[in-house]
TIZA-732547 format. One line per field, with one value per residue (C-alpha): residue in one letter; y, z, x; residue number from 0. Coordinates in steps of 0.02 Angstrom, whole numbers, m for minus. Layout:
# TIZA-732547
rest: c(A / ...) $
py: c(Y / ...) $
pz: c(Z / ...) $
px: c(X / ...) $
nr: c(NUM / ...) $
//
This chain:
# TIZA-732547
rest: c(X / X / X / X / X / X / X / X / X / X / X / X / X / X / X / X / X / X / X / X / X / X / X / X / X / X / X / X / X / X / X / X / X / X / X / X / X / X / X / X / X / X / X / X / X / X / X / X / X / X / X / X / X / X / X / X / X / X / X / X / X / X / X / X / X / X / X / X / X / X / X / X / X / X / X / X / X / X / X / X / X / X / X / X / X / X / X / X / X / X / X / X / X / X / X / X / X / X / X / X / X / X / X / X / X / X / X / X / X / X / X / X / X / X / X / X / X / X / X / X / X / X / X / X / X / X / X / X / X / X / X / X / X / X / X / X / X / X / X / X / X / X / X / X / X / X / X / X / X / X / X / X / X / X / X / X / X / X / X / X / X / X / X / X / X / X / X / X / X / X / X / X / X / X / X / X / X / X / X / X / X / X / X / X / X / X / X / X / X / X / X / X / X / X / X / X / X / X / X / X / X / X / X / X / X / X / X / X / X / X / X / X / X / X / X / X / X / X / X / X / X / X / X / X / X / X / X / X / X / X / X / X / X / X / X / X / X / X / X / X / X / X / X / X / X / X / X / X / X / X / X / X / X / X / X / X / X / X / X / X / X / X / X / X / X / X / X / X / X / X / X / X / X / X / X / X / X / X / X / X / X / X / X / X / X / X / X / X / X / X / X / X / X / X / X / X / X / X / X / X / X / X / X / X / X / X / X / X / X / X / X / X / X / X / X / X / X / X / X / X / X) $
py: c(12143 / 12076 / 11998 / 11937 / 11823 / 11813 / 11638 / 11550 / 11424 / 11289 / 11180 / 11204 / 11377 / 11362 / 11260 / 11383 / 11532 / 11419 / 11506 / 11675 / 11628 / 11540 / 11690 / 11815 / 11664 / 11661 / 11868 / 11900 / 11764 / 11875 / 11900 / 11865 / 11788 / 11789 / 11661 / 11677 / 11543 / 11443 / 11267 / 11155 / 11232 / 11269 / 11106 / 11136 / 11277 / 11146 / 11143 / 11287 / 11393 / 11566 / 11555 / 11659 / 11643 / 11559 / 11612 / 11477 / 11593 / 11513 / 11582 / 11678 / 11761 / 11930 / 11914 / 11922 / 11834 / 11982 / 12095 / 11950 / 11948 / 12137 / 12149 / 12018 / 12079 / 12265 / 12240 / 12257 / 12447 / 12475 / 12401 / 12277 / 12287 / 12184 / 12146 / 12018 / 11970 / 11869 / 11843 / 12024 / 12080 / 12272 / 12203 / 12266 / 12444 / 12444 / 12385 / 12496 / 12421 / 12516 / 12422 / 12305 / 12181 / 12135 / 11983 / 12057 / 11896 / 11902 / 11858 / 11800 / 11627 / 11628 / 11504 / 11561 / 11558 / 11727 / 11831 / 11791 / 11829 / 11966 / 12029 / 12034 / 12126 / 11960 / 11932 / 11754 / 11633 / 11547 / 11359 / 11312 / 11192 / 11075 / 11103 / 10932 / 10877 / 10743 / 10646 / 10650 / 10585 / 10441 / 10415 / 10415 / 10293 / 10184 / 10176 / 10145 / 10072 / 10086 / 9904 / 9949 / 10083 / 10165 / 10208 / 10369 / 10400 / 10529 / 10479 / 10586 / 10790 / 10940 / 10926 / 10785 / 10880 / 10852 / 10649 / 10540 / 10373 / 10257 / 10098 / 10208 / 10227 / 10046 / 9993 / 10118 / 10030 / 9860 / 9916 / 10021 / 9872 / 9739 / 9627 / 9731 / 9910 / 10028 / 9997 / 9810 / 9762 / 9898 / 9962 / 10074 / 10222 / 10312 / 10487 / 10566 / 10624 / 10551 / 10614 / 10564 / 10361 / 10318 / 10387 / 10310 / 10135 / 10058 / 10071 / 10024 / 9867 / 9856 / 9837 / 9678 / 9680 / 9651 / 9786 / 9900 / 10063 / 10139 / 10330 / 10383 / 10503 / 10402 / 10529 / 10710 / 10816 / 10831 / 10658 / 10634 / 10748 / 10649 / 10487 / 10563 / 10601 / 10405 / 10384 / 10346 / 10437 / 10515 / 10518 / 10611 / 10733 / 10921 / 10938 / 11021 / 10838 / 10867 / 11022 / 10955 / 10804 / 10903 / 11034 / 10872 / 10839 / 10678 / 10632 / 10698 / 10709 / 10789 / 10736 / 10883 / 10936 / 11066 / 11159 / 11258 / 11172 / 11314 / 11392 / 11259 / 11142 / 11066 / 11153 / 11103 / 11003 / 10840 / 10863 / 10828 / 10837 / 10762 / 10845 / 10773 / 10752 / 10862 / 11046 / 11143 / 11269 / 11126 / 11029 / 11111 / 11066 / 11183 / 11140 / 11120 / 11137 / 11078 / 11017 / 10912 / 10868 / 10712 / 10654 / 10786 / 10692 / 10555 / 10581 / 10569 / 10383 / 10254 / 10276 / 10444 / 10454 / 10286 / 10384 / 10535 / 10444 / 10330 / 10483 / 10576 / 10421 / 10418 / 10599 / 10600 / 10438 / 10342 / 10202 / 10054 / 10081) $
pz: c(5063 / 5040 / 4865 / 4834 / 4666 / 4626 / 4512 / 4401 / 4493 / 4346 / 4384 / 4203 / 4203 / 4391 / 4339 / 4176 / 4329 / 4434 / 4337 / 4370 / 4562 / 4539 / 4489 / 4621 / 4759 / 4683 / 4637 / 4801 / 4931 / 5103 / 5027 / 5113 / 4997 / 4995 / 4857 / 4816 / 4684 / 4676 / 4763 / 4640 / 4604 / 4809 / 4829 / 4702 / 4825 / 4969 / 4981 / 4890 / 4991 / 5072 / 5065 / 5216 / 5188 / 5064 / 5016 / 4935 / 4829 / 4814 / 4686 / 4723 / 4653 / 4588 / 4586 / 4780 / 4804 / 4735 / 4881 / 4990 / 4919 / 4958 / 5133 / 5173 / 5070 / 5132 / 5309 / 5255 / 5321 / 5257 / 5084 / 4964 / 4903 / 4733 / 4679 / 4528 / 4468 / 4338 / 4336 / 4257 / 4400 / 4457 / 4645 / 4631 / 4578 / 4753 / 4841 / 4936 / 4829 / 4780 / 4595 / 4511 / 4380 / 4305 / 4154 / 4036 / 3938 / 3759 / 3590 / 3496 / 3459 / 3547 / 3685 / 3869 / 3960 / 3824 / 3904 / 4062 / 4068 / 3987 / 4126 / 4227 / 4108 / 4070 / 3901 / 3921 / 4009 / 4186 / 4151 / 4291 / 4420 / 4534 / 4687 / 4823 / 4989 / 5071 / 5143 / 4925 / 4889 / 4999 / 4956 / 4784 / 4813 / 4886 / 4762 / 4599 / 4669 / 4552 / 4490 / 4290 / 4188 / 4225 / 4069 / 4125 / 4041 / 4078 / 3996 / 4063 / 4023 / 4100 / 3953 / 3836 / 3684 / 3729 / 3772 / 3648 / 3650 / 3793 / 3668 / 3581 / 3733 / 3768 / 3594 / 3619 / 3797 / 3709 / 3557 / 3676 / 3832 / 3715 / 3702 / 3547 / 3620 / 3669 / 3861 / 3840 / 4017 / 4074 / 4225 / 4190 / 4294 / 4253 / 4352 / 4332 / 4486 / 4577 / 4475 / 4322 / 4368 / 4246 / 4106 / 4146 / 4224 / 4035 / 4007 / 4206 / 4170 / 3985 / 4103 / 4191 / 4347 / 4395 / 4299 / 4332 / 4448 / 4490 / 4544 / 4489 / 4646 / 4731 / 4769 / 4792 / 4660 / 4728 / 4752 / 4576 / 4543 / 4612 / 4542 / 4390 / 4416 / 4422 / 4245 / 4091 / 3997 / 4018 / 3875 / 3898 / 3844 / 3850 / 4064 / 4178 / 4227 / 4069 / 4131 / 4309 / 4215 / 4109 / 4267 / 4359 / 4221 / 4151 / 3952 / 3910 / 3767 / 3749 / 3636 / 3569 / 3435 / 3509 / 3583 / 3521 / 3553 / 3498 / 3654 / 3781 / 3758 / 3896 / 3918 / 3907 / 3825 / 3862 / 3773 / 3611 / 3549 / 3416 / 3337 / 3249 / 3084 / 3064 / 3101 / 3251 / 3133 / 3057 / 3214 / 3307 / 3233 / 3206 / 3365 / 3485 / 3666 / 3764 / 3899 / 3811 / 3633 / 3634 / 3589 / 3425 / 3451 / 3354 / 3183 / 3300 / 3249 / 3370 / 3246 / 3260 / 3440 / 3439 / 3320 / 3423 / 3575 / 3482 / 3445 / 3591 / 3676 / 3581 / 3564 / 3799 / 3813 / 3677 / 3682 / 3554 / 3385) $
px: c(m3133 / m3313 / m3362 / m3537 / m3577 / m3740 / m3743 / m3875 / m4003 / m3977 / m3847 / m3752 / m3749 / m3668 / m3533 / m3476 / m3478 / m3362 / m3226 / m3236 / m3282 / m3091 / m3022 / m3082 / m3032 / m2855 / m2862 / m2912 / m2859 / m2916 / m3076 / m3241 / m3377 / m3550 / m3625 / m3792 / m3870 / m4025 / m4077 / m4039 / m3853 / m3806 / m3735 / m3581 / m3530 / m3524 / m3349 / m3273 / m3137 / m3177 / m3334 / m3394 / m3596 / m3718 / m3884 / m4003 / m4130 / m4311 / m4391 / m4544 / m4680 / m4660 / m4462 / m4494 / m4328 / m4241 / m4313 / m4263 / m4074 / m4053 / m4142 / m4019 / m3865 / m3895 / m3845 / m3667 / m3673 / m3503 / m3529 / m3464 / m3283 / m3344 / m3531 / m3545 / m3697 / m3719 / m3904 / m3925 / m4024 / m4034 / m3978 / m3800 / m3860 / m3947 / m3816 / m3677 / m3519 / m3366 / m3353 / m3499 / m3507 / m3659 / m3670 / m3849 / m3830 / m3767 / m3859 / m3708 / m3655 / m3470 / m3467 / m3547 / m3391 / m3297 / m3476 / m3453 / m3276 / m3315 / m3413 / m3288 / m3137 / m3037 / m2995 / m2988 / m3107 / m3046 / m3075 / m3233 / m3192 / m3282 / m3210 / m3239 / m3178 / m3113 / m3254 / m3307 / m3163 / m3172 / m3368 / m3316 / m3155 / m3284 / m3418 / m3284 / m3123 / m2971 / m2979 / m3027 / m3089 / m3251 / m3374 / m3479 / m3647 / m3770 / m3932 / m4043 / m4062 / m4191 / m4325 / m4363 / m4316 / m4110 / m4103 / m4052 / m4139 / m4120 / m4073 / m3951 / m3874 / m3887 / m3780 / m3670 / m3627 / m3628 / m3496 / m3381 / m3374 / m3371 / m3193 / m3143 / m3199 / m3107 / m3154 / m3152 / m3255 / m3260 / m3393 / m3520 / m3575 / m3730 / m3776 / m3947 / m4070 / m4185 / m4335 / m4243 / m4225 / m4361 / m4282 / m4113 / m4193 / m4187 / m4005 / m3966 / m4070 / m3952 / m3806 / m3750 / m3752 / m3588 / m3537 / m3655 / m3627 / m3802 / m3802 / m3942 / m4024 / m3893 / m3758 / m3725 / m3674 / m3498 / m3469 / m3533 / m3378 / m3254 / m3334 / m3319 / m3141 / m3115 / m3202 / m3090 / m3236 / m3396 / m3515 / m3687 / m3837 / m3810 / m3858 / m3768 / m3679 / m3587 / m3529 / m3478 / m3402 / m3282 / m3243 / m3211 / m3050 / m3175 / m3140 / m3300 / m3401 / m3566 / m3711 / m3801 / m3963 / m4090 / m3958 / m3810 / m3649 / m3529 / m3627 / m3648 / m3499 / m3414 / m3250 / m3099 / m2932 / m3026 / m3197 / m3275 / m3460 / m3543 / m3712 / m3880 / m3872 / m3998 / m3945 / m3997 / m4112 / m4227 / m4261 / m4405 / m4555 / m4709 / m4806 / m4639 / m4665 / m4514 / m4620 / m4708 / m4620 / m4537 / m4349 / m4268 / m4103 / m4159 / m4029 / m3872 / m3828 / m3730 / m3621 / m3576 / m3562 / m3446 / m3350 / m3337 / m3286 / m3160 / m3080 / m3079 / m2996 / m2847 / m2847 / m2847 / m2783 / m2696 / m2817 / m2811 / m2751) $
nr: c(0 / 1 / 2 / 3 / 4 / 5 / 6 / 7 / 8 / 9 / 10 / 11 / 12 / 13 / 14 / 15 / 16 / 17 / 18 / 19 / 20 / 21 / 22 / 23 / 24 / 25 / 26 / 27 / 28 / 29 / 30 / 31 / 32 / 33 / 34 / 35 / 36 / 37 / 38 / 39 / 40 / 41 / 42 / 43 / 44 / 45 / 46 / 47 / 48 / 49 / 50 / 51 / 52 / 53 / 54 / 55 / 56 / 57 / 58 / 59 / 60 / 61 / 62 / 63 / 64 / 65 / 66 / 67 / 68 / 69 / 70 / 71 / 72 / 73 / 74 / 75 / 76 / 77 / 78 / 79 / 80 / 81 / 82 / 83 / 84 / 85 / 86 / 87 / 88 / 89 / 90 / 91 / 92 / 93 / 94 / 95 / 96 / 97 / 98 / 99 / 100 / 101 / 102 / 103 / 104 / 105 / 106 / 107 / 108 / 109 / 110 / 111 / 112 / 113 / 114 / 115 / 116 / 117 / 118 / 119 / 120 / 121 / 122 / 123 / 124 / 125 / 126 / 127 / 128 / 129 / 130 / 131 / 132 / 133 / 134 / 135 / 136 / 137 / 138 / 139 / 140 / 141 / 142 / 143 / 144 / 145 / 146 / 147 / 148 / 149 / 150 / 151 / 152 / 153 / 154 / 155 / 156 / 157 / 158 / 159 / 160 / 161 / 162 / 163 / 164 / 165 / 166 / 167 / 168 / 169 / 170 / 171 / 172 / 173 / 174 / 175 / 176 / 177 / 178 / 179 / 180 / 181 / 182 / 183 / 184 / 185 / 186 / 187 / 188 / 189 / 190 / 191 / 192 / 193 / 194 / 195 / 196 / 197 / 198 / 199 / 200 / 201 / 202 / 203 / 204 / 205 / 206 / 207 / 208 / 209 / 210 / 211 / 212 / 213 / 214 / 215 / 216 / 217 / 218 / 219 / 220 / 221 / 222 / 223 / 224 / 225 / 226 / 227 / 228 / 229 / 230 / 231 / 232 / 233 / 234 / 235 / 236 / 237 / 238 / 239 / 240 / 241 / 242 / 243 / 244 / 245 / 246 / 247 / 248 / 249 / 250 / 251 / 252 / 253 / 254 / 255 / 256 / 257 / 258 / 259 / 260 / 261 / 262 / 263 / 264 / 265 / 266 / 267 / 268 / 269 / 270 / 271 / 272 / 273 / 274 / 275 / 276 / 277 / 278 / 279 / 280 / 281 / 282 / 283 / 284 / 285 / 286 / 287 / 288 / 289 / 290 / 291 / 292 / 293 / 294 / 295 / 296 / 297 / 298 / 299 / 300 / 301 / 302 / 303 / 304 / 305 / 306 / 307 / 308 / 309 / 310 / 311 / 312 / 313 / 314 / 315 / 316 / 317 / 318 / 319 / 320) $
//
């Protein structure tokens, strides 16, 4: 049998479709996959099982990389067993495929993963997954040896609208590391990419040094995985490293204003978010432009998020009274 799974080219919306791509792997272990997704999100798939082909889709003008998907997908004269696309694209209907699933999106506030699932029949979402390989593992072993707990942050996000300040992100490390904290000491890791260093370069420089673990554009996004495996808790903006984080089995807790968290929160036993104090509905001012509007996370208090994490950690791991 030959499955092909379209996914999203944000890296977020990649990780929630790791789930279903679980489920056909374990629903049909023979099966020959062929993954298409876009540039940014290919690396995820780096080391997933049964995959037999990947194709990186560069956007192009005119939805040209549609055209480009099916002159390369239609060479499978004797068809697909399974198409599933969940980029709501007319590619499977042009496909030869004996059954298709296609995910149109849904305008309902029930969280991403119940309409994708849905897409595919199940009544109950498949929990995504990072999966990683050895030579990760060992990067990853190297980079954070087991010799303390490991405070993950993710300070960075894909537009300015979604990061919460840089010095609130700076107390917060001070009040959780310090001797009373609940990660008394502890190292802090902080993930972002390349592009993003200048955002996250204020709360690296926050950090001492000997304490400090800098990955920012530093690693791939699988060995960010497995580093973030090693973390006793990962604490970060609404990004698709949130999403990896809590596929990766991290503590994690998302921080969250111009987008909807009963929507986009990480999934999972071991996650928690904590909101603006202003709502969602009365954040966007008149003349918003995500590109260029600054910071709307700015009621979420240090307060509130050490809250959130205090109580996550005793909630995952029975920290200090």
């Amino acid at each position: 049998m030959r499955i092909l799974f379209v996914t999203s080219t944000r890296i977020g919306d990649a990780v929630l479709s790791t789930g279903l791509l679980a489920h056909l792997i374990e629903r049909y272990p023979g099966a020959r996959i062929t993954l298409a997704c876009g540039p940014d999100a290919a690396p995820l798939f780096d080391a997933v099982p049964n995959i037999e082909q990947r194709i990186t889709m560069t956007k192009r003008k005119w939805g040209l990389h549609w055209f480009d998907l099916w002159r390369r997908c239609i060479r499978v004269w004797w068809g697909w067993g399974l198409v599933v696309d969940l980029r709501g694209s007319v590619v499977a209907y042009f496909l030869p495929a004996r059954r298709r699933r296609v995910y149109w999106g849904e305008t309902g506030n029930r969280h991403r993963l119940y309409a994708l699932a849905n897409a595919l029949g199940l009544r109950e979402p498949p929990a995504p997954r990072v999966w990683t390989a050895p030579e990760h593992e060992a990067e990853a072993a190297r980079l954070v040896p087991e010799d303390g707990p490991v405070l993950g942050l993710g300070p960075t996000a894909n537009w300015p609208g979604k990061i919460w300040p840089g010095e609130s992100f700076i107390e917060l490390v001070e009040r959780l590391t310090a001797p009373e904290g609940i990660l008394a000491g502890a190292r802090v890791a902080v993930f972002g990419a390349a592009g993003e260093r200048p955002i996250a370069q204020p709360v690296l420089d926050a950090i001492p040094a000997e304490r400090r673990i800098d990955l920012v554009g530093t690693v791939d996004l699988l060995t960010a995985a497995a580093v973030l495996r090693r973390c006793a808790l990962y604490i970060g903006n609404d990004s698709g490293l949130m999403h990896i984080a809590a596929a990766a089995g991290a503590p994690t807790l998302g921080l969250f204003g111009p987008s909807r968290a009963e929507i986009y929160a990480p999934w999972g036993p071991n996650t928690a978010v904590v909101k603006t104090a202003v709502p969602y509905e009365m954040l966007f001012p008149p003349d918003y432009d995500h590109r260029t509007t600054g910071t709307l996370m700015d009621s979420l208090s240090v307060d509130a998020v050490e809250d959130a994490a205090t109580e996550l950690w005793r909630r995952c791991l029975g920290g200090p009274g």
